[in-house]
C-alpha positions in Angstrom: -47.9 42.0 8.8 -47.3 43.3 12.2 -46.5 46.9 12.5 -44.2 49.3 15.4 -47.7 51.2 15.9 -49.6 47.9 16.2 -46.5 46.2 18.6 -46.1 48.8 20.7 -49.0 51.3 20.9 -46.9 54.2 19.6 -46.2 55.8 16.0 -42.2 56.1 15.2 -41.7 59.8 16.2 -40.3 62.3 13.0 -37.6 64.8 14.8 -35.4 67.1 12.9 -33.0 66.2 15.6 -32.1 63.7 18.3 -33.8 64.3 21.6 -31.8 65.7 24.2 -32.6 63.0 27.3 -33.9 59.7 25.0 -35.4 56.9 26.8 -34.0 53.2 26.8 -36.0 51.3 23.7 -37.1 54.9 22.1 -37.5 55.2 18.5 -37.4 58.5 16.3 -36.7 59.1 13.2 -34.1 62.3 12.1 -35.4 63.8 9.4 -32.2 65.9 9.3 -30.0 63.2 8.8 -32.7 60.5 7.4 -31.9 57.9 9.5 -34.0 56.0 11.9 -32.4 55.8 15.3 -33.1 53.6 18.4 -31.7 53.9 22.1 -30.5 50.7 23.5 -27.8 49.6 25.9 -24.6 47.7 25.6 -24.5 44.2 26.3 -20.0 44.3 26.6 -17.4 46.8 27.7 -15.1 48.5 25.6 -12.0 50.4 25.6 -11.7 54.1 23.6 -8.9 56.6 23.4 -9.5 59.6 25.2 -7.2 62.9 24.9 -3.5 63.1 26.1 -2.7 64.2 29.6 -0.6 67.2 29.4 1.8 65.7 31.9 2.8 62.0 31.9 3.2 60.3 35.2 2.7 57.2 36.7 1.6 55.8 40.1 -1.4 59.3 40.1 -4.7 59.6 41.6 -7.8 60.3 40.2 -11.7 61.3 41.7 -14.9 61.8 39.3 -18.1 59.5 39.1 -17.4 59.6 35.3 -15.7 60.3 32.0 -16.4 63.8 31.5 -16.2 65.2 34.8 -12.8 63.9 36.4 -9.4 65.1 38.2 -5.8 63.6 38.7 -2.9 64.8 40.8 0.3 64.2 42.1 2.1 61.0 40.6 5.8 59.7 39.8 8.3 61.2 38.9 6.9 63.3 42.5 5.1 66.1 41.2 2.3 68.2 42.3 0.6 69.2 39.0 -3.4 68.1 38.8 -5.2 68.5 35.8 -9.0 68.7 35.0 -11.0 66.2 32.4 -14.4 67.4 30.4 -14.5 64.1 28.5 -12.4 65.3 25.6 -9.4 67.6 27.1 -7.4 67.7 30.0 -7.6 71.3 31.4 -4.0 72.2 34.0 -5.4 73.1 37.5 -3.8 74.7 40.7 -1.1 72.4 41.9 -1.2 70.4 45.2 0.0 71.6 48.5 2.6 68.3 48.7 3.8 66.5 45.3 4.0 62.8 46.0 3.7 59.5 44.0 1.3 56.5 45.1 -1.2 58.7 46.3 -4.7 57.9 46.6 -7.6 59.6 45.8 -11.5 60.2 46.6 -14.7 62.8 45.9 -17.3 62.3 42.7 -16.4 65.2 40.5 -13.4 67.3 39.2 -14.8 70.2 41.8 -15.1 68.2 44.7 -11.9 65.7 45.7 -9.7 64.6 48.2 -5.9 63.2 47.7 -4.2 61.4 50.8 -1.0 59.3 51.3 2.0 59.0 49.2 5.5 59.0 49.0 7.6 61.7 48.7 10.5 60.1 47.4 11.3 57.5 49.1 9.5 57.9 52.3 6.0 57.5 53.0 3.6 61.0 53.9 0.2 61.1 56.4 -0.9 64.4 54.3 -4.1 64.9 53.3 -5.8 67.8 50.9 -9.2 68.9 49.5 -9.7 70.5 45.9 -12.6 72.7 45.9 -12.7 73.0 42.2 -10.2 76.3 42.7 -7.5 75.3 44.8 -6.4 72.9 46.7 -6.4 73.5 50.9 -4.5 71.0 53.5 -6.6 69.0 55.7 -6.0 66.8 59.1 -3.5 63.9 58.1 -3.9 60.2 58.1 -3.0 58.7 61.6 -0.7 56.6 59.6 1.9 58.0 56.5 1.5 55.2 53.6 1.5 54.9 49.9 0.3 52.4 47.3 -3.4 52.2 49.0 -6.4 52.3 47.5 -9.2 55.4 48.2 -12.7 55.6 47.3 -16.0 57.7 48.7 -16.6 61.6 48.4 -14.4 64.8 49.8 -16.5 64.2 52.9 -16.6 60.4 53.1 -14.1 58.3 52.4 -12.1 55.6 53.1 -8.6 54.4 52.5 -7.0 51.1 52.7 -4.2 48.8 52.2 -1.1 50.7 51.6 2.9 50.4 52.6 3.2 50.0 55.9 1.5 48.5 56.9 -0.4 46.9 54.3 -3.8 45.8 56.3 -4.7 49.3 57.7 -8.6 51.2 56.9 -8.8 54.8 58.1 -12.1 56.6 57.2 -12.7 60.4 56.5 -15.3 62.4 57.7 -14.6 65.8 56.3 -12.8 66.7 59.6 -10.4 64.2 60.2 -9.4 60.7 59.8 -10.6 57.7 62.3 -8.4 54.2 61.9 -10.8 51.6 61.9 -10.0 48.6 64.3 -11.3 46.2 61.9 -8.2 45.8 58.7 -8.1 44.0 55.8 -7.2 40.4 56.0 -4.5 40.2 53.8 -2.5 43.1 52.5 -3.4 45.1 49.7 -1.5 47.2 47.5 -4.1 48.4 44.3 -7.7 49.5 43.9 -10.6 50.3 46.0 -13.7 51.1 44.4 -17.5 52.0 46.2 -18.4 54.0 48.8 -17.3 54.7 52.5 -19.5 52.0 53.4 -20.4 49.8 50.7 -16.6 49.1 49.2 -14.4 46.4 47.5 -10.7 46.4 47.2 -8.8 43.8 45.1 -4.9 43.6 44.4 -2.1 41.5 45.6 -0.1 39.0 46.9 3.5 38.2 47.7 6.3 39.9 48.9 5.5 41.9 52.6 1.4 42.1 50.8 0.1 38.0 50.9 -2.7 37.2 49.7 -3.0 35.6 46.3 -3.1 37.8 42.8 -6.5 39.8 42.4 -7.3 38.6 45.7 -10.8 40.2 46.8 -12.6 41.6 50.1 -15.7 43.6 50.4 -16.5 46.1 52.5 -19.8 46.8 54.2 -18.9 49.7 56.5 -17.5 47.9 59.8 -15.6 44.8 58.5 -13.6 43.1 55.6 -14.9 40.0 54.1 -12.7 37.7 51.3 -14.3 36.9 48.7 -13.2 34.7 44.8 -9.7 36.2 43.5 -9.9 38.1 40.3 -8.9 36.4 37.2 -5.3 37.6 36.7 -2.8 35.7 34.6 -0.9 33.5 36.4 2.1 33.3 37.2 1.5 36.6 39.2 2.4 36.1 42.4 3.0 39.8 43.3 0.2 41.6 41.4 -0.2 45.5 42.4 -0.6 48.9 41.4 -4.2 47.6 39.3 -6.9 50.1 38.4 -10.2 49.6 40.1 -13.7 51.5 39.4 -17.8 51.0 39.6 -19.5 49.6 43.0 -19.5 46.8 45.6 -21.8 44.6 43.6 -20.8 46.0 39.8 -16.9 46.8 39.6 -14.0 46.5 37.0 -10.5 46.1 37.7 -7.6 46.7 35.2 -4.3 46.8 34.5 -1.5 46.3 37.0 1.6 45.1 37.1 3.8 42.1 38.8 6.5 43.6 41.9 8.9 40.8 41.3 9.2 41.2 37.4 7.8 44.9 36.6 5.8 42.9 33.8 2.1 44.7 33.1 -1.2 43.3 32.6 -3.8 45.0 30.1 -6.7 42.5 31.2 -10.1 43.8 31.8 -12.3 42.0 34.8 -16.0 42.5 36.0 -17.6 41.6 39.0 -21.1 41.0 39.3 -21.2 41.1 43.5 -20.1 37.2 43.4 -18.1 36.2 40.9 -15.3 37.9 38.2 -15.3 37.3 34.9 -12.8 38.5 32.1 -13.8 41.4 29.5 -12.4 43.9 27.0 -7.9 44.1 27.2 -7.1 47.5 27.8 -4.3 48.8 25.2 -0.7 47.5 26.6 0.6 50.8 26.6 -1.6 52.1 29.2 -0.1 49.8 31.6 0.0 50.0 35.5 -0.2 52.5 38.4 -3.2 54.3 36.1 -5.6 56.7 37.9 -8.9 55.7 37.2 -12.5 56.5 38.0 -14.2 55.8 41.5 -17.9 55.0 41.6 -19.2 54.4 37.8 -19.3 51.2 36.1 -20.4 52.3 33.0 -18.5 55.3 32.4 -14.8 56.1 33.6 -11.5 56.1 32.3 -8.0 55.3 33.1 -5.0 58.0 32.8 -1.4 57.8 32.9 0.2 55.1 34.0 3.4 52.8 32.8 4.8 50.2 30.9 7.8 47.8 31.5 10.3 49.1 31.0 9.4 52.0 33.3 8.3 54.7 31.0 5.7 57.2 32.3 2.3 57.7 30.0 0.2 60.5 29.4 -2.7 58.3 27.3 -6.1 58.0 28.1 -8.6 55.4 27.7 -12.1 55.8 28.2 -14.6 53.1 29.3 -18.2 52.0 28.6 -19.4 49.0 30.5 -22.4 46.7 29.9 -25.5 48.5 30.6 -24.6 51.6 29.2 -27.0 53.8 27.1 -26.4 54.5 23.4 -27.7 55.7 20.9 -27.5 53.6 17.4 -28.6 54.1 13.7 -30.7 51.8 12.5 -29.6 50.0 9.3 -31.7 48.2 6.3 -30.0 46.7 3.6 
């Protein structure tokens, strides 16, 4: 009979505890516990609760390259509170300069971020601010006031598009100021962007003064838009905005979202593999749309806040963990 030591080379290990960085396909054995363990990594995504916001809001921004380690700020009803994430609590942090609603947001920590655009209530704002993890300081504007866009990239490199007005516009941040790009999107956008400065995606809507098709999808490799297959949204949605969208150019998920015309949400999970969507895990219906979520993880993030139809601000949490993630699991015999 073939054993672990003959298969593989290696005797199980005996540990009184789990080992602080385990390896994908390591096996140990807890003798404090007495259970034999394995590290593997999920094959599906799923959805978990996370803790409460301390503030509900909708229509927020977030920045963090994961679950434990993320900020939001701003949101609707316009409000400047920002609160801080360790991947159980949400911590309240100095407010922002400007309270707005249908901001965007950028940076890869909860020390490091960037929130631009807005409204503040009705009218659209240029203003732009960085959070060094103590306070938050203004910065050089947008060359063009908008809300509803979608950010992505670090406090020192990012880009915004989409937005209302104009709906097609891409301005990029250098940590000094902001450049408009000549090259727009093709078709206005009004939801996510996820990625880097230049390495992005962006997918969102259609209908209404933004055309383009529900979850339609452009990538973006640094100079130029380019369309690519439509997300798999319900359909009818032919004014689809306000979605949640997180991970990389080539590994993404986009959630959530809402249809303009009806105020009707979604709770549909999609993943893109760098060609093609496919539909995963629903996200809980009361999370609903206008969510901040996570920038450039596809394994770990989470999406805060948000709203349901009617109108009704959250303060949930959901956490995610995509395909490809490492865990650990206890190894059953029966």
């Amino acid at each position: 009979m073939a054993t672990y030591y003959g298969t593989y080379g290696q005797k199980v290990q005996y540990l009184a505890s789990d080992p602080s960085d385990p390896q994908t396909g390591q096996v140990w054995y807890n003798s404090t516990s007495a259970t034999l363990k394995v590290r593997s990594a999920t094959t599906t995504g799923t959805w978990a609760t996370g803790g409460n916001l301390t503030t509900s809001r909708s229509a927020l921004a977030g920045a963090g390259n994961n679950s434990s380690n993320f900020i939001v700020f701003g949101g609707t009803p316009v409000q400047t509170a920002s609160e801080s994430y360790n991947g159980t609590a949400w911590t309240n942090t100095p407010s922002l300069n400007t309270g707005r609603g249908q901001l965007s947001g950028a940076g890869n920590s909860n020390t490091a971020a960037l929130a631009f655009g807005g409204d503040l209530g009705p009218a659209a704002t240029a203003s732009s601010e960085s959070w060094n993890g103590t306070s938050w300081t203004a910065t050089p504007s947008l060359n063009t006031g908008r809300r509803g866009g979608g950010g992505t990239g670090t406090n020192t490199a990012a880009l915004y598009a989409g937005g209302v007005p104009p709906g097609t516009s891409t301005e990029l941040w250098n940590g000094t100021s902001w450049t408009s790009n000549p090259t727009g999107l093709t078709t206005g956008q009004r939801g996510g962007v996820a990625g880097t400065q230049t390495s992005a995606i962006t997918t969102a809507k259609g209908g209404g003064n933004n055309p383009g098709g529900a979850g339609a999808t452009q990538t973006w490799n640094g100079t130029s838009w380019t369309s690519l297959p439509a997300a798999p949204y319900p359909s009818p949605a032919p004014s689809l905005s306000d979605l949640s969208l997180f991970g990389t150019q080539t590994q993404a998920v986009a959630t959530s979202g809402q249809d303009g015309n009806t105020n009707d949400v979604f709770n549909q999970t999609n993943i893109f593999d760098g060609t093609t969507w496919t539909s995963s895990a629903t996200t809980p219906t009361a999370i609903g749309a206008r969510g901040a979520s996570g920038i450039s993880s596809f394994t770990d993030s989470l999406l805060a806040g948000g709203q349901t139809n009617p109108p009704v601000a959250q303060n949930q949490t959901i956490e995610w963990t995509g395909p490809g993630a490492a865990v650990t699991k206890t190894v059953t015999v029966s």
